[in-house]
C-alpha positions in Angstrom: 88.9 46.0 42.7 86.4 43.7 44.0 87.6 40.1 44.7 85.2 37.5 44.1 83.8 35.6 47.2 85.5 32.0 46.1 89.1 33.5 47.1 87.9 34.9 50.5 89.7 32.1 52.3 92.8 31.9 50.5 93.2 35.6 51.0 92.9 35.8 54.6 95.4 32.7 54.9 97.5 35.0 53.0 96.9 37.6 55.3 97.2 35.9 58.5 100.4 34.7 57.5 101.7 37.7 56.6 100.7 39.2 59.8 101.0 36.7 62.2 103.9 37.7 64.3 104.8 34.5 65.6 105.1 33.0 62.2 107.3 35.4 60.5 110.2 37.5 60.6 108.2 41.0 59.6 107.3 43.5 62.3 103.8 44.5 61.9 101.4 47.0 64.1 97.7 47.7 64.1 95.8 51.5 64.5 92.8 51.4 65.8 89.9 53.6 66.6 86.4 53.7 66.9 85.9 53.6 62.8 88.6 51.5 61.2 91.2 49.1 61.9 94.8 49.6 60.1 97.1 46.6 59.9 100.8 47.5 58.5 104.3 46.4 58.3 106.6 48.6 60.5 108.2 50.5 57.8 104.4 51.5 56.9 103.4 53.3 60.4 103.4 57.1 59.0 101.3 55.7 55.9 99.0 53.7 58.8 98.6 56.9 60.9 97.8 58.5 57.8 95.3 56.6 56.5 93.5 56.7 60.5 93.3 60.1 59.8 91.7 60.8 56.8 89.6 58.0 57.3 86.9 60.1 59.3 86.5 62.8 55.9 86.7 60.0 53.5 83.7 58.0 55.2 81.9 61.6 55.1 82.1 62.3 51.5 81.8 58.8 50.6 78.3 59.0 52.7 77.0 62.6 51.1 78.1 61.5 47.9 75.8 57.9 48.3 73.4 59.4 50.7 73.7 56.3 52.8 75.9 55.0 56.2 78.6 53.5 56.6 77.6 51.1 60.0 80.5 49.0 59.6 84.0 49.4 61.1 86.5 48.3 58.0 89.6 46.7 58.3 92.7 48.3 56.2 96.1 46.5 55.9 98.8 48.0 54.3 101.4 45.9 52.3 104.7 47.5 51.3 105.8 44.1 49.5 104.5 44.1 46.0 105.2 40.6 45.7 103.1 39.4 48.5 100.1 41.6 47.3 100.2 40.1 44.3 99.7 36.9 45.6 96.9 38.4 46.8 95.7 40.4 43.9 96.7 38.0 41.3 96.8 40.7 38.8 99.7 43.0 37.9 97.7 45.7 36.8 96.0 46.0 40.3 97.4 48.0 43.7 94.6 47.4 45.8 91.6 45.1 46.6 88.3 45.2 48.3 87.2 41.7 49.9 83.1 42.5 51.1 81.5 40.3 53.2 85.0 40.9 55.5 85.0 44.7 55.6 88.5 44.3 54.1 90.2 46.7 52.2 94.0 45.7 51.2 96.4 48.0 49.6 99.7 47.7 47.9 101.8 50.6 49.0 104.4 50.3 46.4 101.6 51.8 43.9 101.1 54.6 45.5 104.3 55.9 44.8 103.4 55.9 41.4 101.0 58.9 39.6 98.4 58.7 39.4 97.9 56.8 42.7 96.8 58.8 45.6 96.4 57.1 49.4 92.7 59.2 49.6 91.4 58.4 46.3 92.3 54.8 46.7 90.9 54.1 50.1 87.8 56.1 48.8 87.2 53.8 46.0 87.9 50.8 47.7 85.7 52.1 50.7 82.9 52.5 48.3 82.8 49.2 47.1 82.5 47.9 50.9 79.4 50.6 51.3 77.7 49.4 48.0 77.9 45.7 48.9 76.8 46.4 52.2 73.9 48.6 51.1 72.9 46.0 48.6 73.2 43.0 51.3 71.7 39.8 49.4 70.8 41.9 46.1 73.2 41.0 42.7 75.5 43.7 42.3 76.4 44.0 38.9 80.6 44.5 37.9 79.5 47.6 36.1 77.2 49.2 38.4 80.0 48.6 41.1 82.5 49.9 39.6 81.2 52.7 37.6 80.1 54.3 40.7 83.3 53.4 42.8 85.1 55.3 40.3 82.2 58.2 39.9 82.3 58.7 43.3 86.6 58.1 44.2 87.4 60.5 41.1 89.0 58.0 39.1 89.8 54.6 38.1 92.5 54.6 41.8 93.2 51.0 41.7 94.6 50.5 38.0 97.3 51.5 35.9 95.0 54.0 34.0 97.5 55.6 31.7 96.0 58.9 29.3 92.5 60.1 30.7 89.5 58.0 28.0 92.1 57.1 25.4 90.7 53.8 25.3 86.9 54.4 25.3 87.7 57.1 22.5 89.4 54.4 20.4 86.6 51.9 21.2 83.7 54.2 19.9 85.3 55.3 16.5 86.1 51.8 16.0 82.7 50.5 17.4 84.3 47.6 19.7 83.0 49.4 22.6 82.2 45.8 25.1 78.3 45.5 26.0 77.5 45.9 29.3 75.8 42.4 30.2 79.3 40.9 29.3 80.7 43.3 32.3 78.0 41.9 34.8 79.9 39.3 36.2 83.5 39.9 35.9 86.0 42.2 33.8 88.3 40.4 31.3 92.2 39.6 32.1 93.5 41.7 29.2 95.5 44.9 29.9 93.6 46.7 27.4 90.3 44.9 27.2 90.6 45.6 31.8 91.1 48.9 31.3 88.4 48.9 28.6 85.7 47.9 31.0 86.6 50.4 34.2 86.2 53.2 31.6 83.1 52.2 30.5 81.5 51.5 33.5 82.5 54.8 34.8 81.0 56.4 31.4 77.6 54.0 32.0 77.3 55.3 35.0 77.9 59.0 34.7 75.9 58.4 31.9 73.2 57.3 34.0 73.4 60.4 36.8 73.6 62.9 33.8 69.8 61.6 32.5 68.2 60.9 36.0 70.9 62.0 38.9 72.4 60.4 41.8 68.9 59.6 42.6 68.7 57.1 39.5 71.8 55.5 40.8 70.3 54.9 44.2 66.8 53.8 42.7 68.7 51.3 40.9 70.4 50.0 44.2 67.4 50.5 46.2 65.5 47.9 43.7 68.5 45.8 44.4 68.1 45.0 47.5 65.2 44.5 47.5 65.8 41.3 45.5 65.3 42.9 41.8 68.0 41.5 39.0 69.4 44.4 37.1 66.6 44.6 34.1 64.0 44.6 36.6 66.0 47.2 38.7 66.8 49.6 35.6 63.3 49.6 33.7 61.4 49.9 37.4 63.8 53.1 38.2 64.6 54.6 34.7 61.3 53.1 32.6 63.6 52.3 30.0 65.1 48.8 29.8 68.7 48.0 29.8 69.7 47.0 26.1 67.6 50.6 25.4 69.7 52.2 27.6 72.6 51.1 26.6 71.8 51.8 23.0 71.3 55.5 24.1 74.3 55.6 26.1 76.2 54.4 22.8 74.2 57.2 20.7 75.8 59.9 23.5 79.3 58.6 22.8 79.5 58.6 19.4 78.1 62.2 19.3 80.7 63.3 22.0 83.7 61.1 20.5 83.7 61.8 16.8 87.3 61.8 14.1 86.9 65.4 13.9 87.5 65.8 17.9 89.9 63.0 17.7 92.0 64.6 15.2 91.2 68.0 16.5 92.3 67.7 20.2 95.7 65.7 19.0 96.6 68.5 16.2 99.4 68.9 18.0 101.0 65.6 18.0 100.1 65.0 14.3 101.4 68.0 13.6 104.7 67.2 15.7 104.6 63.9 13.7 104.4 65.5 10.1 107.3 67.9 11.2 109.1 64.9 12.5 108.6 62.7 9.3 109.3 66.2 7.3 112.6 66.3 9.1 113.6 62.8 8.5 112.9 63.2 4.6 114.8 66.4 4.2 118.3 64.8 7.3 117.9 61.4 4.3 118.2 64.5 1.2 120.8 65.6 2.5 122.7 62.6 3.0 121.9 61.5 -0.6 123.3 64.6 -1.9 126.9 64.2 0.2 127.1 60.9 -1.1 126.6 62.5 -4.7 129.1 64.9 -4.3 131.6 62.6 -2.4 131.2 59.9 -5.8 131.4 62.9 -8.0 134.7 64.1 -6.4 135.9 60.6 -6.8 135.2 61.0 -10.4 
């Protein structure tokens, strides 16, 4: 997740306090090498080391993947309290943060104990958020586009609690609640649902995207960016097709690929699970009414 520039400085209070070794009780160590810098609290060090040495593959995948280089040296801190990451964080849902204009990449290790976290994944898609903001410089980076292709690029969602695969874009479509896009340009709503909501259709947008015109749509789009373009100009100059058009067609592809016949037809087993199960219950309550009729007729 992306944190917004206003809470740079309260963050790295945060952080210098939790690391300052003067200040506080916690033991803390730093990694370093010639391509990252990993902060950690002593019970951390295996995770530290190992996140120094998948670093070098993740940067080279992330920079194949975006055709582009990463110049800067990032800054990774590990955090095993889940209490003082949420300070940071400020959302529950979250287990790690990406602070650009400070190379900073912050991660609750507490989540990654928990499926379907994984330590690469996560420092990919953080990683990627640092290299689009950086590739962008001055240029607006829309929520979406940011992280659409975090999570296109990572593999997955990584830094929420994501649940069942696109349960929620599914039940958006067939109910037509699906959130437009220019509402997602700034920010992502607090809700649970409506959160999870907006990562899964900003990953859809943009694979979207890459299916009609390839990675090199994507980088068109970022290219136009930087260069000082807002979004509309950026999309209609790359795609020649405006935004709300795209959109539209992108809505079109969903409701052809999430229809109530797929719905129903890839969960046949759980309704049919649930009939037997309500079957069941009907025949246990029978059976009960007919003891009871055979207990009073006894009485009789």
């Amino acid at each position: 997740m992306q944190l917004q520039y206003k809470f740079t400085i309260s963050i790295m209070i945060i952080v210098i306090i939790i690391f300052a070794r003067p200040a506080v009780a916690v033991d803390t160590g730093v990694i370093r090498s010639g391509e990252v810098i990993v902060r950690f609290e002593k019970p951390l060090k295996s995770v530290a080391a190992e996140v120094a040495r998948i670093y070098p593959s993740v940067r080279k995948e992330l920079e194949t993947a975006l055709r582009s280089r990463i110049d800067f040296i990032p800054e990774v801190i590990l955090i095993s309290d889940s209490g003082k990451f949420l300070e940071i964080a400020g959302n529950r849902l979250v287990v790690a943060v990406a602070v650009p204009g400070k190379n900073l990449i912050i991660i609750d290790n507490s989540g990654m104990k928990t499926f379907p976290y994984s330590l690469r994944v996560t420092l990919k898609h953080e990683l990627s958020h640092l290299l689009l903001h950086d590739y962008v410089g001055k240029g607006e980076l829309p929520r979406w586009l940011n992280e659409g292709v975090a999570q296109w690029v990572s593999g997955g969602m990584a830094e929420i609690l994501t649940g069942k695969g696109q349960a929620v874009l599914e039940k958006a479509v067939l109910s037509g609640r699906l959130i437009p896009i220019r509402e997602l340009t700034l920010r992502f709503p607090d809700n649970a649902q409506l959160l999870r909501l907006s990562y899964e259709e900003s990953r859809s947008f943009v694979e979207y995207i890459i299916k009609k015109s390839g990675i090199q749509g994507i980088l068109g789009i970022l290219n136009n960016l930087r260069d000082g373009q807002r979004i509309d100009t950026a999309v209609i100059k790359e795609l020649s097709v405006t935004l709300d058009d795209l959109e539209t067609e992108w809505h079109d592809y969903l409701k052809r690929r999430f229809t109530w016949f797929v719905y129903f037809s890839s969960r046949i087993y759980e309704i049919i699970f649930a009939v037997g199960a309500i079957f069941l219950i009907y025949g246990f309550i029978k059976v009960l009414m007919r003891r009871r009729a055979y207990r009073d007729e006894d009485d009789e």
